[in-house]
C-alpha positions in Angstrom: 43.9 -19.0 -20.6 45.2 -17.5 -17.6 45.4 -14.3 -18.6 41.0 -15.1 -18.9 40.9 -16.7 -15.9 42.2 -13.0 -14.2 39.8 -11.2 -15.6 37.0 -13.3 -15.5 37.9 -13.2 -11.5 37.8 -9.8 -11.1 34.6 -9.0 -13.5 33.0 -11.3 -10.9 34.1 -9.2 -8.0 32.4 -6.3 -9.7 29.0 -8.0 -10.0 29.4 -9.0 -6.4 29.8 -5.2 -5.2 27.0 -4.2 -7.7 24.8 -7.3 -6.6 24.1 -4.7 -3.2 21.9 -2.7 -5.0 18.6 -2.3 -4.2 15.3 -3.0 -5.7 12.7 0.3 -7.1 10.9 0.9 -4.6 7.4 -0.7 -5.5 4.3 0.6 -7.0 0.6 0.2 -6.2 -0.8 -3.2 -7.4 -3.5 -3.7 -10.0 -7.2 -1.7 -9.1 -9.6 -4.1 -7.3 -13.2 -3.8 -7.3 -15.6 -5.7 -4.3 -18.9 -5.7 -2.6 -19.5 -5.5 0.7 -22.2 -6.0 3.1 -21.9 -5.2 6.8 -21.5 -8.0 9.2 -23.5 -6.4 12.1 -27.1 -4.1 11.3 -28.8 -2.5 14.3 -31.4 0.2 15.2 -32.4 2.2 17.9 -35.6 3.8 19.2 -34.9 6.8 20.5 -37.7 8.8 21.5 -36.4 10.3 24.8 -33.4 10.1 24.9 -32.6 13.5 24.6 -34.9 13.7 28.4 -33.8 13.7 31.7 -35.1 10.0 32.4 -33.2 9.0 29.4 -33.5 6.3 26.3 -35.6 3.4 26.9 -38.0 5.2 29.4 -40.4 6.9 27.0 -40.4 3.9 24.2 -43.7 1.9 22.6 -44.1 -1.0 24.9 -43.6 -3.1 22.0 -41.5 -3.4 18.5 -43.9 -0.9 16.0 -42.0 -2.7 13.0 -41.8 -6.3 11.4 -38.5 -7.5 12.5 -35.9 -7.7 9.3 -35.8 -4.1 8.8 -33.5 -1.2 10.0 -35.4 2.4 10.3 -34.5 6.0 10.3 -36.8 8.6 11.0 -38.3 11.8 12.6 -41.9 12.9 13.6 -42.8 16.2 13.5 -38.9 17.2 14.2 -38.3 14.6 16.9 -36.0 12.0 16.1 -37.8 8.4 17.1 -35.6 5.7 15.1 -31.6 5.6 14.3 -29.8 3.0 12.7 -26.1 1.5 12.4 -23.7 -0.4 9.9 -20.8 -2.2 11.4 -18.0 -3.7 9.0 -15.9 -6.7 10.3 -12.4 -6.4 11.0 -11.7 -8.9 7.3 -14.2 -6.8 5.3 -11.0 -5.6 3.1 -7.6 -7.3 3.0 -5.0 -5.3 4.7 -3.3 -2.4 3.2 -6.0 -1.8 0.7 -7.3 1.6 -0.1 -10.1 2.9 -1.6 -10.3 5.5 -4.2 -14.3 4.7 -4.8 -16.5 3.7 -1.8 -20.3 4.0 -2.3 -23.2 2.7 0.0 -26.4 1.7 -1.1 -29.5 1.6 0.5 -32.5 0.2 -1.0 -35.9 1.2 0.4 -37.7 -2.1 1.7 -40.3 -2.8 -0.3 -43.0 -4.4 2.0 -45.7 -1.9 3.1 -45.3 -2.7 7.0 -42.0 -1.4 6.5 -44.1 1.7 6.6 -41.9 4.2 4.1 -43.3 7.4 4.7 -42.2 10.7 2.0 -38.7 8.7 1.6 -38.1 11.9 -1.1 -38.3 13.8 1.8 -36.0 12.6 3.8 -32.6 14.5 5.3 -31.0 10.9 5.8 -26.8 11.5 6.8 -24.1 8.9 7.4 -21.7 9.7 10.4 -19.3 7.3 12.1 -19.1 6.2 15.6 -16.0 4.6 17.1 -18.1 1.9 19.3 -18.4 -1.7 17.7 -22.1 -2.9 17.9 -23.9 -6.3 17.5 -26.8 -7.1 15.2 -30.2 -5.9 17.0 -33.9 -4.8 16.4 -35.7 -1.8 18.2 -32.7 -1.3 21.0 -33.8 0.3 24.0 -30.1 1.4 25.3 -28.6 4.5 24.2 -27.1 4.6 20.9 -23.7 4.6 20.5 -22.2 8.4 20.1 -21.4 9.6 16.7 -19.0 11.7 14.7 -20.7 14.0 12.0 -17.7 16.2 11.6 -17.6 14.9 8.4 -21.1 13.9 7.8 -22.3 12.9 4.3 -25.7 13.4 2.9 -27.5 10.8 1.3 -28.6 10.8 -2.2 -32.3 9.4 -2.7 -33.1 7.9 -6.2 -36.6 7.3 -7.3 -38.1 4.9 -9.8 -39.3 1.2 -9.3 -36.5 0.4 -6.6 -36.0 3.0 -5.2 -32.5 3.8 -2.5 -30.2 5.9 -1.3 -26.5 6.2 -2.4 -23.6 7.6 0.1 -20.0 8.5 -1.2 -18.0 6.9 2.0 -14.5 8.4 1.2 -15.0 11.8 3.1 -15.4 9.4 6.0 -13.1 6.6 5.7 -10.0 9.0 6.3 -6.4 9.0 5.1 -6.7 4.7 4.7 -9.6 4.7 3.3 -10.4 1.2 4.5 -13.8 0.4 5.7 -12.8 -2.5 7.7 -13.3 -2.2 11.0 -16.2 1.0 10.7 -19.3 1.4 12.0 -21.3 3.9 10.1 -24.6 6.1 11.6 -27.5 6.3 9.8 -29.6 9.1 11.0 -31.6 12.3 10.5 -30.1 15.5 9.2 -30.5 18.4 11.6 -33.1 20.3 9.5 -36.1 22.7 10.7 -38.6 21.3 13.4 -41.9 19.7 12.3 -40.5 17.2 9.5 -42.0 14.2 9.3 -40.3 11.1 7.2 -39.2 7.7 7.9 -37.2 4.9 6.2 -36.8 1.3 6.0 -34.0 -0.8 4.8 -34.9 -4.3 4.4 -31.9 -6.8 6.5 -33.4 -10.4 6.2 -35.6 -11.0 3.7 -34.6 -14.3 1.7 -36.8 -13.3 -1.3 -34.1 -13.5 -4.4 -35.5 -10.6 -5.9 -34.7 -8.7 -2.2 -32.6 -5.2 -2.3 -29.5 -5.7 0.6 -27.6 -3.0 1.9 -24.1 -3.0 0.0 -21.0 -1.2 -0.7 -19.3 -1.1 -3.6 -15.4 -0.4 -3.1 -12.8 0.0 -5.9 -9.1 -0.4 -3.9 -5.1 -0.8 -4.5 -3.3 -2.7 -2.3 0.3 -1.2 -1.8 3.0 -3.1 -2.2 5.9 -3.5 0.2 8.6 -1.2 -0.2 12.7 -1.6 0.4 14.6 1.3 2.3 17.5 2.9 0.3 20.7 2.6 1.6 22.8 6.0 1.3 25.6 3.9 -0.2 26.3 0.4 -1.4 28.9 -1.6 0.4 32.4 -1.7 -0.7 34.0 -4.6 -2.6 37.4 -4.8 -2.4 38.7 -6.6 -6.2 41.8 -9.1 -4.4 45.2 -7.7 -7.3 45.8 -10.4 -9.9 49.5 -11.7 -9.5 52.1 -9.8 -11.6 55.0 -11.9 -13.3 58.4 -10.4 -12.3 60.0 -9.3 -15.8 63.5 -10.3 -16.7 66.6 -8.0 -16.4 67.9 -6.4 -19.4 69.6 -8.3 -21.8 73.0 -7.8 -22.3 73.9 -6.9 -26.0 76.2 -9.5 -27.8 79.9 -8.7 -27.8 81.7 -8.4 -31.3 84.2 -11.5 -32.4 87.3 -11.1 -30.7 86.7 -8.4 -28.0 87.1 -9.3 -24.4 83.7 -9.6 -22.3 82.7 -8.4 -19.6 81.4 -10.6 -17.4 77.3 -10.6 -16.3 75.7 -10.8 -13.3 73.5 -13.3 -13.8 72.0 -13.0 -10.4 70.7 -9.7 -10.1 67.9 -9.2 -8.9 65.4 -7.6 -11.6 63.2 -4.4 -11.1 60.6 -4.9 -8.6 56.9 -3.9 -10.2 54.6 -2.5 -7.4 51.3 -4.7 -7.1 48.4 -2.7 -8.0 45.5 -3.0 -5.8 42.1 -2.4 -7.3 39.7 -1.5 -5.2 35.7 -1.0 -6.5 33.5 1.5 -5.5 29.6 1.6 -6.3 27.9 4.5 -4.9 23.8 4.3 -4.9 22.1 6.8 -6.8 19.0 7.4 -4.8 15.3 7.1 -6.5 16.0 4.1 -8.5 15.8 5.5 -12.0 16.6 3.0 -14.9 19.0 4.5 -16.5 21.6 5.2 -13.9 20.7 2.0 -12.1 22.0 0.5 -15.8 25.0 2.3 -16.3 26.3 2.0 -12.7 26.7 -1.4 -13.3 28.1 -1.6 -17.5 30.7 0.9 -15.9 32.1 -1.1 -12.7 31.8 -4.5 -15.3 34.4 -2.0 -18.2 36.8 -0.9 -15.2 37.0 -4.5 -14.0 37.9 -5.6 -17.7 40.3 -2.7 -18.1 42.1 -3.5 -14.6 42.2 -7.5 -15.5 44.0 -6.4 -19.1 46.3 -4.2 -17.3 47.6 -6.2 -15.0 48.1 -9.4 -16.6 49.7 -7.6 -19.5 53.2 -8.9 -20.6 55.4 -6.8 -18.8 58.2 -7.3 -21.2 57.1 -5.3 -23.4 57.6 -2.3 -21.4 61.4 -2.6 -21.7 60.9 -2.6 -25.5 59.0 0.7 -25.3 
């Protein structure tokens, strides 16, 4: 039982020095798929605003439009309406990223909406950098936008029709669209185009076509540095029995003995001291992470059989 005992103590050593090692480092999470509407919706008019007097000066004295509509548009080459899409700080949990993004934008439907050649129309998404707050026919000065990587809408005919954007060229390396404002306005295309659009923002008709965007997005998971080595566990050496001197052979009947030192002192048996080593194999792959530790658990069974072995049986050999 003792012998056991020694070797169940320093197999348990072992799994302590191999207990160190870390965990793979984690892979993305399961593919999530959401829709998302923005949480603020402005437009702009913007008929001067490329003047000296600036946006606001040369506007219609009153809102041409039904409120509960955003609207895009040019008259004969000259830019008069601009819109903008702002996306809340919690519209996607954190660390998510997209690898699908689309925007839809369904054509309002009522005719004072006043959809005019919607096939027509050179309709791009840009991204600004300025948060904005919910607002119909703004006077100020829109906010400035980024079309460096601008991205044409698609227009799509039939009963309902819309207009469909692929966001990812514009959501950058995160691909996130929380916290994004997006641009909606006209293509630079020859002069003397005429086309506007209308996308319906309050209408509480059931049947009603909002502005959406449908994201499909992992969510990394969190991720444990690699050490460049595992600490070192050092295996405390099992006792070792002192073993008996030699033993004197029997004298024959009637010869004279000589006499025996009883006390000498036997040979002394240096202690052995085990000590473990576990060095990390970087990259975490399963079958070295495995064999590490079967091989650290066979030395430690090896060392406990060694050195609780009966010693006696050396002098025999």
């Amino acid at each position: 039982m003792k012998r056991w005992g020694q070797r169940a103590v320093a197999a348990a050593a072992v799994a302590t020095a191999v207990a160190g090692w870390p965990a793979p480092v984690g892979a993305s999470s399961a593919q999530h798929n959401t829709t998302i509407r923005p949480s603020a919706q402005a437009w702009y008019w913007t008929v001067g605003c490329g003047s000296l007097v600036g946006c606001g000066v040369v506007a219609a004295p009153i809102d041409p439009f039904p409120a509960g509509a955003l609207h895009v548009g040019v008259i004969a080459g000259v830019q008069f309406a601009t819109a903008y899409l702002g996306f809340g700080d919690k519209a996607m949990p954190a660390g998510a990223q997209s690898s699908k993004a689309t925007l839809t934008l369904p054509l309002a439907t009522d005719p004072s909406a006043a959809v005019v050649n919607a096939s027509s129309a050179q309709l791009e998404v840009c991204t600004t950098d300025e948060l904005i707050t919910s607002a119909d026919y703004a006077l100020s000065a829109p906010p400035p936008v980024n079309c460096r990587h601008g991205v044409l809408a698609t227009y799509h005919g039939g009963a309902k029709p819309s207009f469909t954007v692929n966001l990812l060229p514009l959501l950058g390396a995160h691909h996130s669209l929380a916290g994004r404002t997006l641009a909606l306005l006209p293509a630079a295309k020859p002069a003397l185009q005429t086309w506007q659009v209308a996308f319906d923002t309050k209408s509480t008709a059931p049947a009603a076509a909002r502005i959406t965007a449908q994201v499909s997005y992992r969510i990394r998971a969190a991720t444990q540095p690699v050490p460049s080595t595992a600490p070192v566990a050092s295996v405390p050496s099992a006792p070792v029995p002192s073993a008996p001197g030699p033993v004197p052979p029997m004298p024959a009947p009637g010869a004279a003995t000589a006499p025996v030192n009883v006390g000498a002192a036997p040979p002394v048996v240096a202690p052995v001291t085990i000590a473990a080593h576990t060095t990390l194999i970087k990259g975490g792959r399963y079958g070295l992470v495995w064999a590490v530790p079967l091989g650290l658990l066979l030395l430690g069974w090896l060392v406990g059989s060694t050195a609780t072995r009966d010693l006696r049986s050396l002098g025999r050999d």
